[in-house]
Backbone bond lengths (Angstrom), bond angles and torsions (degrees), N, CA, C in turn:
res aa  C-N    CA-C-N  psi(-1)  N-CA   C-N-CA  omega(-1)  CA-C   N-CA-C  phi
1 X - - - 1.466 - - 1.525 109.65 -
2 X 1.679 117.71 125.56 1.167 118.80 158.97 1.310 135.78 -83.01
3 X 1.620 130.19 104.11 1.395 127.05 -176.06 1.465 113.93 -82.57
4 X 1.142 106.64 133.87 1.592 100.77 178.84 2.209 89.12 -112.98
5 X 1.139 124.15 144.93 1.350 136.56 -179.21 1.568 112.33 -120.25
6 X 1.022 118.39 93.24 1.453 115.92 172.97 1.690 116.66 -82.69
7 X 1.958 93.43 123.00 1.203 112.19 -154.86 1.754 105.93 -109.08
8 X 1.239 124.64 147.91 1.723 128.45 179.32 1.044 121.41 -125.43
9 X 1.087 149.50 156.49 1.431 154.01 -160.68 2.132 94.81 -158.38
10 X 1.604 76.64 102.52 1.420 82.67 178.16 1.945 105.80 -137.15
11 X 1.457 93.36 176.38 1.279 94.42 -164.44 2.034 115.68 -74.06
12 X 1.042 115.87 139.23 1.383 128.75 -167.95 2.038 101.26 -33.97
13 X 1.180 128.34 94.88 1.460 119.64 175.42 1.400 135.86 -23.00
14 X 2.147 92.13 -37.33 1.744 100.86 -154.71 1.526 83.32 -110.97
15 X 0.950 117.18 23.12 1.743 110.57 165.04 1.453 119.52 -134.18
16 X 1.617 138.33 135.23 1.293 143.42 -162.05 1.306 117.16 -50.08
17 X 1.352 117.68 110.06 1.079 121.05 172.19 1.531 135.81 -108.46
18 X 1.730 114.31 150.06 1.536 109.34 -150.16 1.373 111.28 -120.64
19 X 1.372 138.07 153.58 1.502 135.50 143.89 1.382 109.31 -88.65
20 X 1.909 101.86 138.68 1.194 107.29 173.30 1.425 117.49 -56.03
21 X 1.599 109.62 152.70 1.354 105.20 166.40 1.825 125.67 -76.47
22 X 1.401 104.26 3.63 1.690 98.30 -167.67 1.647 99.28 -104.00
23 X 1.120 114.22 -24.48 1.735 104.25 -171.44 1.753 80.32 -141.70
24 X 1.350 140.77 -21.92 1.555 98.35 172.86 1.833 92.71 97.85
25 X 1.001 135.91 11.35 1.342 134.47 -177.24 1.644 88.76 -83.82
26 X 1.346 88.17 -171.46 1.738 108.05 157.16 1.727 127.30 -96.88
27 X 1.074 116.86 127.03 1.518 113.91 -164.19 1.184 105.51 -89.62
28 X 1.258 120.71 104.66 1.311 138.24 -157.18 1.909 102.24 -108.55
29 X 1.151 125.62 -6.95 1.049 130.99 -172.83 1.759 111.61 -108.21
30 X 1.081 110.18 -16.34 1.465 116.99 173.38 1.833 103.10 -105.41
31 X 0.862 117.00 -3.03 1.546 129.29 172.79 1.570 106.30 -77.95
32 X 1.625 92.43 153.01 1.727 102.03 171.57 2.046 87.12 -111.29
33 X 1.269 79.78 99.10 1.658 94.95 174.65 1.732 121.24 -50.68
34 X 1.416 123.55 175.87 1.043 105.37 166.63 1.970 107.10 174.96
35 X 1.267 120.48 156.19 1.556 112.74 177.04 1.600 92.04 -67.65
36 X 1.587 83.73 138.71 1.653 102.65 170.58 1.328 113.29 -69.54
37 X 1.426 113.37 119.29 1.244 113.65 -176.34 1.724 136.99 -36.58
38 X 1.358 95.81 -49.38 1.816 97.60 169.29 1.579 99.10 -56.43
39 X 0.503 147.13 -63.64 1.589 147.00 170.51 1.130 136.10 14.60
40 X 1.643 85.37 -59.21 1.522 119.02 173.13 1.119 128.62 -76.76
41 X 1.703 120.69 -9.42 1.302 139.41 177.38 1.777 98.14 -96.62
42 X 1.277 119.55 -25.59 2.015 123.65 -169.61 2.007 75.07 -80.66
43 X 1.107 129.58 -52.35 1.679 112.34 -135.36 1.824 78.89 -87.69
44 X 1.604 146.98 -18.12 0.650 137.54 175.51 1.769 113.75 -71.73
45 X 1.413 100.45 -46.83 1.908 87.90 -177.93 1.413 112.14 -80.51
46 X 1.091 119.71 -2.69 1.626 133.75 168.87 1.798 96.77 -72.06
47 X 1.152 104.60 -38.46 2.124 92.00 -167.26 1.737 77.19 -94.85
48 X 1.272 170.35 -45.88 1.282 144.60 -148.42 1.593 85.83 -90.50
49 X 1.459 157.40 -18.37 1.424 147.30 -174.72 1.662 90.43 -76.57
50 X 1.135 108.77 -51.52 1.739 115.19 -175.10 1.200 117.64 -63.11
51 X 1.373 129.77 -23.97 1.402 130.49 166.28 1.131 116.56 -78.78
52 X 1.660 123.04 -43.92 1.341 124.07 168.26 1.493 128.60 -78.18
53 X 1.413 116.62 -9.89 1.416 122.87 164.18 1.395 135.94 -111.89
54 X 1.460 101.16 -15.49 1.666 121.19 -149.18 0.871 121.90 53.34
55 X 1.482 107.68 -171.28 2.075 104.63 -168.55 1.476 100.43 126.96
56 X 1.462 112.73 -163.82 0.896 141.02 170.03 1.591 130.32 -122.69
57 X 1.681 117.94 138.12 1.563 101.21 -173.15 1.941 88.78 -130.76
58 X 1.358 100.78 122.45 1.661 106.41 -177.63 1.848 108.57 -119.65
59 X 1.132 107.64 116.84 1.226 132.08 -172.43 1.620 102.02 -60.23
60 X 1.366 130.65 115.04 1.513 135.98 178.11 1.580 102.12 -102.53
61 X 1.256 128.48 139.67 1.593 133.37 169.42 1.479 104.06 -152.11
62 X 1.436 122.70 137.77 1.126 136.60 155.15 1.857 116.38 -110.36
63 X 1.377 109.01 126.91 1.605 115.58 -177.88 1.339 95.77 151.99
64 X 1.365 109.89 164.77 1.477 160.69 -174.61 1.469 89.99 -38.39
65 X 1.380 123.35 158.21 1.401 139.62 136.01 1.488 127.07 5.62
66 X 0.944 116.02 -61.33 1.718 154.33 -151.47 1.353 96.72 -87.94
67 X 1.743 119.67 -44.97 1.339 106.34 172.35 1.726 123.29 -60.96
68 X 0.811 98.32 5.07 1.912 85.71 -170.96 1.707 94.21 -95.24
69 X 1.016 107.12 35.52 1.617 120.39 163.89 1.306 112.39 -105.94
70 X 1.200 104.77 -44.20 1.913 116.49 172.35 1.737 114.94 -74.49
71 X 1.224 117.37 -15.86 1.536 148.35 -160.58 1.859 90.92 -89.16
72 X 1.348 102.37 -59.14 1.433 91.14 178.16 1.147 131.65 -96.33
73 X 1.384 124.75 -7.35 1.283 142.96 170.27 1.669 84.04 -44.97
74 X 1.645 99.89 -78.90 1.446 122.59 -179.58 1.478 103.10 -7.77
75 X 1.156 108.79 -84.62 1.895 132.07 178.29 1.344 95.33 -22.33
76 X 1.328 107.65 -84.39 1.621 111.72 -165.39 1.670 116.18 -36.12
77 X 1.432 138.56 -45.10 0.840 141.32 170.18 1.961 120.74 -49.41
78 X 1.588 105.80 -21.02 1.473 122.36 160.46 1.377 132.89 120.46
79 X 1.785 95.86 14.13 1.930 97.11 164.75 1.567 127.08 -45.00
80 X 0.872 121.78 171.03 1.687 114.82 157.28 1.547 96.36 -72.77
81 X 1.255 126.30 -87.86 1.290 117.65 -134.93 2.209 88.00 -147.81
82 X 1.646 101.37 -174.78 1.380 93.03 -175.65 1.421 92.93 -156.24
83 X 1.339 109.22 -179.02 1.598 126.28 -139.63 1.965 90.17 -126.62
84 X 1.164 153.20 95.90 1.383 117.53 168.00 1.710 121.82 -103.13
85 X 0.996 119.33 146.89 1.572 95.02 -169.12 1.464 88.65 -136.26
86 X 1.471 102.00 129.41 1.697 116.69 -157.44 1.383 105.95 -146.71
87 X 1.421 135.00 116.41 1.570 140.63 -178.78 1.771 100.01 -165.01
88 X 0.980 68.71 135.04 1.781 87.29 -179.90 1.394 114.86 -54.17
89 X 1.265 118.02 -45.59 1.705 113.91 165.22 1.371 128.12 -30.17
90 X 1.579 93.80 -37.75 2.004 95.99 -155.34 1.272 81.10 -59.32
91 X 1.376 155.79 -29.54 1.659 139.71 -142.14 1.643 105.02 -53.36
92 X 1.149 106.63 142.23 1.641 116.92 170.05 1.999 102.70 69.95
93 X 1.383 112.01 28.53 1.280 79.49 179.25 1.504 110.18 -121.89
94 X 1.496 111.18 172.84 1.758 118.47 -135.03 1.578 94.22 -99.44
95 X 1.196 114.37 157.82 1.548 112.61 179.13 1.755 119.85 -48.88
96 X 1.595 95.74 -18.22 1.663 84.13 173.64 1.324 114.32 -96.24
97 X 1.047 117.10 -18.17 1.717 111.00 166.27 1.457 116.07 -85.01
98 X 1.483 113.62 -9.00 1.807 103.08 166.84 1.283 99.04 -96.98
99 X 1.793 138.26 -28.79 1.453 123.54 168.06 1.557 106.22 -31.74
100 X 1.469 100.45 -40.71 2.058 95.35 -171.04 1.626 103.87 -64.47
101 X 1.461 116.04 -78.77 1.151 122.84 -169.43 1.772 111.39 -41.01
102 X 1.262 113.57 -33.53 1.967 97.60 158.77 1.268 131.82 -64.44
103 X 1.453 98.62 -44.78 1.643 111.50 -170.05 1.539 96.06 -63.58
104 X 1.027 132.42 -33.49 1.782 134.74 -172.79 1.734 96.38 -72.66
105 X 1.051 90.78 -50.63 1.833 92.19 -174.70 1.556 107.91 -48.93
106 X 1.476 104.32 -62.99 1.684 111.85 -174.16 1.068 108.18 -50.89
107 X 1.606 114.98 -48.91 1.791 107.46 -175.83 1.983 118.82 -42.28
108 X 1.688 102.60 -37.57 1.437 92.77 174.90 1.253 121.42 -67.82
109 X 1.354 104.19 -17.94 1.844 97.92 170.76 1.566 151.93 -77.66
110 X 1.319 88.98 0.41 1.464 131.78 -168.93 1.797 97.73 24.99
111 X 1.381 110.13 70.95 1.446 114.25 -171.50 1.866 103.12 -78.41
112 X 0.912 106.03 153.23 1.735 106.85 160.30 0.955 131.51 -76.96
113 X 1.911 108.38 -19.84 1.757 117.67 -167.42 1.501 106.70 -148.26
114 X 0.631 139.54 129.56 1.783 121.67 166.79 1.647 95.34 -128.49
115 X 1.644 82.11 145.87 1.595 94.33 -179.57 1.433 134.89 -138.29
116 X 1.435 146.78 102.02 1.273 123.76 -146.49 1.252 95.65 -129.62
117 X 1.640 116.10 -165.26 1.074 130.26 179.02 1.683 118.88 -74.44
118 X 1.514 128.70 142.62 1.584 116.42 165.67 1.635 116.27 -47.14
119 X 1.174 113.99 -11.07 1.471 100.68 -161.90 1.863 105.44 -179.19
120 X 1.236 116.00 153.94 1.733 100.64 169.51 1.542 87.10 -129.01
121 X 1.485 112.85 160.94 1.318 146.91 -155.36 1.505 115.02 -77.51
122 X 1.696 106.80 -18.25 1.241 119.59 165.24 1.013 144.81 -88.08
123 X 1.515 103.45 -34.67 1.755 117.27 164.02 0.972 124.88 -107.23
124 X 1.570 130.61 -9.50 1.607 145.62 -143.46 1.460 93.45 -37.11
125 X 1.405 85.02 90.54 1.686 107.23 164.37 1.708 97.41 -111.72
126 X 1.729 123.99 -26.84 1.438 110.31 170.47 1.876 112.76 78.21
127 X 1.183 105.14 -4.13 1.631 107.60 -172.67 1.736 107.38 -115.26
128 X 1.150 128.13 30.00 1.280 131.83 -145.67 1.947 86.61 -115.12
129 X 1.294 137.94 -67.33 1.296 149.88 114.20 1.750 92.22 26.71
130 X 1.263 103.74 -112.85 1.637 120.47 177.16 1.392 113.75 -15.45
131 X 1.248 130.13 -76.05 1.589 154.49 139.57 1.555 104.36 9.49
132 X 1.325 105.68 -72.27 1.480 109.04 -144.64 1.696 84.27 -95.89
133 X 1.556 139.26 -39.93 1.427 129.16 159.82 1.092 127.38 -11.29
134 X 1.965 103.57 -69.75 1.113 117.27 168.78 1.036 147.83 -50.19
135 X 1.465 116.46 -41.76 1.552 140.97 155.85 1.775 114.41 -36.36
136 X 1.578 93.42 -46.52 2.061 105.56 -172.77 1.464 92.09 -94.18
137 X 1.459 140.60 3.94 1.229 132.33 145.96 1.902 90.35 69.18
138 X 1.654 111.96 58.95 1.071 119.83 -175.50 1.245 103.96 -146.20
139 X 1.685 131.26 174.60 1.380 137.54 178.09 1.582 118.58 -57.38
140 X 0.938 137.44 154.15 1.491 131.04 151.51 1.514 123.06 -108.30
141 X 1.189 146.35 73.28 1.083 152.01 177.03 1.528 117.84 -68.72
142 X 1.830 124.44 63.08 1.236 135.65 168.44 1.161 128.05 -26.78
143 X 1.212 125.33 165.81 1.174 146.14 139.72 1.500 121.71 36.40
144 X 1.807 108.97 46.87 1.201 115.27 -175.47 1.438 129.46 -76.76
145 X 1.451 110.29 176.25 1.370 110.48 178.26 1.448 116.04 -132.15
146 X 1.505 92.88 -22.64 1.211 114.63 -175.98 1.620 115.79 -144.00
147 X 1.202 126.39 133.63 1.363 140.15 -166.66 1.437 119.79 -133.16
148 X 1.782 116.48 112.31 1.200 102.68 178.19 1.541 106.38 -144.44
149 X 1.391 112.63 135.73 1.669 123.67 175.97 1.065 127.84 -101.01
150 X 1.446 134.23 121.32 1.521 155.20 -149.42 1.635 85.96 -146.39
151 X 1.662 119.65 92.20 1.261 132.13 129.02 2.361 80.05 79.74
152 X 1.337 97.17 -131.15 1.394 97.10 177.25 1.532 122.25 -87.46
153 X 1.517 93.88 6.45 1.802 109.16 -172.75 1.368 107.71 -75.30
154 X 1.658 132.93 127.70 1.521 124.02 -177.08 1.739 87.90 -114.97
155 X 1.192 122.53 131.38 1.533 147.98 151.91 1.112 123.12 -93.83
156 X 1.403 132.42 108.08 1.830 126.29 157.48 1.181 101.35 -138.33
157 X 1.645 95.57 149.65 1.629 121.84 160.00 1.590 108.59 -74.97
158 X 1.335 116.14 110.56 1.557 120.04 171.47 1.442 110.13 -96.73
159 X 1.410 103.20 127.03 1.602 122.49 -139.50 1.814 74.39 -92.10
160 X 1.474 119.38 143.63 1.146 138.14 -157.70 2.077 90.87 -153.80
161 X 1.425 90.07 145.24 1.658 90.20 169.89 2.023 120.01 -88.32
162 X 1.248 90.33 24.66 1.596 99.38 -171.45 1.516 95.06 -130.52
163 X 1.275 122.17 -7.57 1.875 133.50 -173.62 1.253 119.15 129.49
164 X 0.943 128.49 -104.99 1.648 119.45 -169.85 1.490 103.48 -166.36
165 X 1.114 117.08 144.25 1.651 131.29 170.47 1.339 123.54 -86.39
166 X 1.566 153.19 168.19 0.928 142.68 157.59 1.322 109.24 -123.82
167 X 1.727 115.63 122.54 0.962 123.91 -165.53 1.548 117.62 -132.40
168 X 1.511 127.12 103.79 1.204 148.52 174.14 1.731 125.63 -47.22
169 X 1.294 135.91 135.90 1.334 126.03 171.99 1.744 105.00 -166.01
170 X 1.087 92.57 156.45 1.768 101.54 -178.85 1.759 107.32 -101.18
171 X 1.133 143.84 139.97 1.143 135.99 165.98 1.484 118.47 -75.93
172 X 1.256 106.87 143.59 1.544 139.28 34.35 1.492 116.45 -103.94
173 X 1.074 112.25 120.09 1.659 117.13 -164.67 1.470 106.63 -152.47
174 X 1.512 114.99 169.74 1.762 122.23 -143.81 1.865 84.70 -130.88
175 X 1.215 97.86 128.29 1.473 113.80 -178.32 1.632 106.37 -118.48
176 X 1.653 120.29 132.40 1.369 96.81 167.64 1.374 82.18 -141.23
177 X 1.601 98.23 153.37 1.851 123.90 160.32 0.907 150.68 -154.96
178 X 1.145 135.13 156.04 1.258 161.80 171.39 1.771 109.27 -20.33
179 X 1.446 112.50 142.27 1.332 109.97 158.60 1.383 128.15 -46.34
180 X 1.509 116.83 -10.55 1.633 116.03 -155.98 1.253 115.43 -126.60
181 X 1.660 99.03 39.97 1.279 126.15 177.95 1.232 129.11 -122.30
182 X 1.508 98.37 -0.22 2.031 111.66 172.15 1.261 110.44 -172.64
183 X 1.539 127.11 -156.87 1.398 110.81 171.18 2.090 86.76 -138.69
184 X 0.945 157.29 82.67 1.180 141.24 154.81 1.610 132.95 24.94
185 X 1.494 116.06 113.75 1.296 112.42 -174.56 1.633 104.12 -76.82
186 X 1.218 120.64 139.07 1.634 113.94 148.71 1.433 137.08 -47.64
187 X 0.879 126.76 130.24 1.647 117.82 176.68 1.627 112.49 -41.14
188 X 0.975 136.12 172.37 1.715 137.47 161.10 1.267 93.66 -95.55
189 X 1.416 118.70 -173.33 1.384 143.92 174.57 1.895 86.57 -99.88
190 X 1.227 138.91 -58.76 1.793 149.50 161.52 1.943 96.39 -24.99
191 X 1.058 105.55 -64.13 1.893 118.51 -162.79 1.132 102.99 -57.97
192 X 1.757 129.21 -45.25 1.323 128.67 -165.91 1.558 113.59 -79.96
193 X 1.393 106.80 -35.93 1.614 117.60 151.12 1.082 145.70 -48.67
194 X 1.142 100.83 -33.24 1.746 141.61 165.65 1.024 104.54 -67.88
195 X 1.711 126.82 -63.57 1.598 123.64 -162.22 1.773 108.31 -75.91
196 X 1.188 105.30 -1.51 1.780 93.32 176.00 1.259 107.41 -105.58
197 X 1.187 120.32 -5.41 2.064 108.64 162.16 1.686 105.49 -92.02
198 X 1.460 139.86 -6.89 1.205 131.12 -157.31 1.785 106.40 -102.43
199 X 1.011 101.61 118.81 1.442 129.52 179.64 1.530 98.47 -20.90
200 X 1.341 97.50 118.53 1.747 115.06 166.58 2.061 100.21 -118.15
201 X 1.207 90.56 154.65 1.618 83.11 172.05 1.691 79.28 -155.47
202 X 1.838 90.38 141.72 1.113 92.32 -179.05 2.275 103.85 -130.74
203 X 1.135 113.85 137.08 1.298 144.13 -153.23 1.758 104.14 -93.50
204 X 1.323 134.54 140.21 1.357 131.31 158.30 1.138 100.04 -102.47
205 X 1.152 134.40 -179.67 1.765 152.91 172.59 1.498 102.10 -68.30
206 X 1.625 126.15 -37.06 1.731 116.93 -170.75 1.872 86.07 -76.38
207 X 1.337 118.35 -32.78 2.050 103.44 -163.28 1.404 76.46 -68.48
208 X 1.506 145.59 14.89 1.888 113.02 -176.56 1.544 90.86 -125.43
209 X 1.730 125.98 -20.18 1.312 114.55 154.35 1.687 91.19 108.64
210 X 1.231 100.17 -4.61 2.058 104.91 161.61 1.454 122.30 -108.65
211 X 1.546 84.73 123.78 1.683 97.62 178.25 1.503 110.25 -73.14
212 X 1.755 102.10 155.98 1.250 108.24 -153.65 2.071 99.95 -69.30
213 X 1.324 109.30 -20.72 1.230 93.47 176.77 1.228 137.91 -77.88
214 X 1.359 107.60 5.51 1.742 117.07 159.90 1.263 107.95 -84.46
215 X 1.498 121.23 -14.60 1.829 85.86 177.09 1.602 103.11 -121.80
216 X 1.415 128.03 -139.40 1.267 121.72 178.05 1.626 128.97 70.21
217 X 1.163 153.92 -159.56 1.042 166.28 146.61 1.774 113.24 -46.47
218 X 1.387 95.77 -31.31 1.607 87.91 173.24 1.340 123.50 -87.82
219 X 1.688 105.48 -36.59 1.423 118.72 -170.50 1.414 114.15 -94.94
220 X 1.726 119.63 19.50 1.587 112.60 167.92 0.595 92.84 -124.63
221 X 1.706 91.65 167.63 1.354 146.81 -173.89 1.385 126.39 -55.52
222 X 1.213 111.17 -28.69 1.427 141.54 -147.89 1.492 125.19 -133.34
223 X 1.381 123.16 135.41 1.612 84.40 155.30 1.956 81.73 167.96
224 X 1.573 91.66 139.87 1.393 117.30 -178.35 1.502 101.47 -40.59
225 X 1.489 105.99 125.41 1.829 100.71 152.50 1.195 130.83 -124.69
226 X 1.259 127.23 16.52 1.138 146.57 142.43 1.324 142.48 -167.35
227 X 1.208 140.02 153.44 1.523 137.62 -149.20 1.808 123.64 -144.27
228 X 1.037 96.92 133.17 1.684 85.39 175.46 1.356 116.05 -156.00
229 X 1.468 119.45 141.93 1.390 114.10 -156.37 1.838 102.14 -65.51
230 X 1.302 107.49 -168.53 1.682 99.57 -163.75 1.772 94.65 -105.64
231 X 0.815 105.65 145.89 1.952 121.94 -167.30 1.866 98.89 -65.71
232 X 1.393 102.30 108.08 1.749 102.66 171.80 1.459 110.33 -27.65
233 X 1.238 123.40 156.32 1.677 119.14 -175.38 1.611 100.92 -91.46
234 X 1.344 104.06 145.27 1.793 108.14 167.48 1.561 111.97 -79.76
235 X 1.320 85.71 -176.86 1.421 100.00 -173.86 1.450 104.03 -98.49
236 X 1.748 111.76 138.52 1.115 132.08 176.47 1.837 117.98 -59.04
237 X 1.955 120.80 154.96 0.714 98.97 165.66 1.701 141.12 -79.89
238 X 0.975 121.69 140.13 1.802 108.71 -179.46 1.297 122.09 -90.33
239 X 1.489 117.69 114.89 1.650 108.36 165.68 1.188 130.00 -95.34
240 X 1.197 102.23 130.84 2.235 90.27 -155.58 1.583 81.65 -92.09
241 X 1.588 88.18 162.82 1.292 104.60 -176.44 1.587 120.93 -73.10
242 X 1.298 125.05 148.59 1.559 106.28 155.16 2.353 104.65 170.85
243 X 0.961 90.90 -140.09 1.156 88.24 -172.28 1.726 121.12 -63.00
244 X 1.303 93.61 -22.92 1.860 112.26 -175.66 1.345 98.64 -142.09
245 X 1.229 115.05 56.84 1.559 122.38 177.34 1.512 100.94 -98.37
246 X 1.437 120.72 -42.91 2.079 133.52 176.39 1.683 88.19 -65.09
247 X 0.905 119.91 -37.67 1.420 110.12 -162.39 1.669 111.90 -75.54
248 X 1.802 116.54 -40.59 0.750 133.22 168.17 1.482 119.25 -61.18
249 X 1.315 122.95 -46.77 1.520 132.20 166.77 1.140 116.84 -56.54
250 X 1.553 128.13 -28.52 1.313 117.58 174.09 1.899 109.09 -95.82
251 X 1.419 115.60 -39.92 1.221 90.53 -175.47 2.234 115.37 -63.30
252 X 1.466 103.26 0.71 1.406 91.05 165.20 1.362 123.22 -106.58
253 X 1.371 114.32 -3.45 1.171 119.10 152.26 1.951 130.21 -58.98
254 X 1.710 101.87 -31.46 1.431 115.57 -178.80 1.659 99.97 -82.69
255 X 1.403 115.87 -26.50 1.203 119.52 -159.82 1.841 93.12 -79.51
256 X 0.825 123.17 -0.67 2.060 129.48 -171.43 1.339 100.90 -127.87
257 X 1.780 108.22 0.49 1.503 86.92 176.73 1.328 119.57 73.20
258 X 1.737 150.07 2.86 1.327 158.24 -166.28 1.669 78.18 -96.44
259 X 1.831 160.64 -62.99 0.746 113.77 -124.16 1.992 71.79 -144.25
């Protein structure tokens, strides 16, 4: 079985993050970058499918330069090898013009499974999965929790806020999930050593046969038009204590509607 793992390099969650002021993108260059966390749970059930089935698991990333930092992190944890596809055009472009630029990528891989995250931390728009399925005219098997392979048979529990679904597919088909579907191996001190001799190949937009004016700032769909940081918080009201202090606390409690 060939896994293909679609990988992200997004900006650090637990640290402030900005849109540029000239086009309104995401400022990815003043960021302490990093693999998008769900991510790290797709390249993990991709290496336990590979231990229990064999095969192959090949690391996919689209972005800038800078990502082949997230590319080997990736590695070290124990793909074979990874895909990067890097051109200055893609800048500013919207999940439906990078649905293209993946789905073109994967097609050269003629993978059996591809598997990514429900969502990345930057856009959680969650439709990225769906998108690029559709495009390879393949299954979408969402928002798992649970993942299991029987020969070309794909099984997952799709984690639902009422319990979970069970949802059937034949390969070659696109799986994405949830944190609550493994726990993440650590890199070794061996893996990280490992991941800087292991075959990266990296792709422009003409090796995928799309001109730069379908994707980017020109060729989406979408695109920020204005921005503003979020308003410092005020100060709460105070009810001082005293003889009609309960009395006071509740009629502003009725007054918000809470009671």
């Amino acid at each position: 079985m060939k896994i293909v793992v679609l990988v992200k390099q997004v900006p650090d969650s637990g640290a402030e993050r900005n849109l540029r002021s000239d086009d309104n993108t995401v400022d990815r260059a003043s960021a302490n970058n990093v693999i998008n966390e769900m991510d790290e749970y797709a390249i993990e059930e991709a290496l336990r499918l590979q231990e229990a089935h064999g095969g192959e698991v090949v690391v996919l990333t689209v972005g800038p330069d800078r990502a082949t930092e997230s590319i080997r992190k990736a590695l070290s944890m124990g793909p074979d090898s990874a895909v990067h596809v890097v051109d200055d055009a893609l800048h500013g472009s919207c999940a439906v013009t990078t649905s293209k630029v993946l789905a073109a990528a994967i097609a050269q891989q003629n993978a059996d499974l591809v598997i990514c995250g429900a969502e990345s931390t930057d856009g959680r728009v969650q439709v990225m999965p769906h998108m690029v399925a559709e495009r390879l005219g393949i299954a979408a098997l969402t928002g798992a929790r649970k993942l299991t392979v029987e020969g070309s048979q794909l099984t997952i529990e799709r984690q639902t806020d009422e319990g979970y679904e069970v949802v059937t597919a034949a390969t070659p088909a696109l799986v994405s999930v949830w944190d609550t579907i493994n726990d993440p191996r650590y890199p070794s001190f061996k893996g990280i050593m490992a991941a800087k001799k292991k075959p990266l190949q990296t792709l422009s937009l003409g090796d995928l046969g799309i001109a730069a004016g379908e994707v980017g700032s020109d060729g989406s769909t979408s695109a920020v038009v204005e921005h503003s940081k979020r308003p410092p918080r005020q100060a709460g009201n105070k009810v001082d204590a005293g003889d009609d202090g309960g009395v006071k606390l509740v009629e502003y409690l009725a007054s918000e509607k809470f009671v």
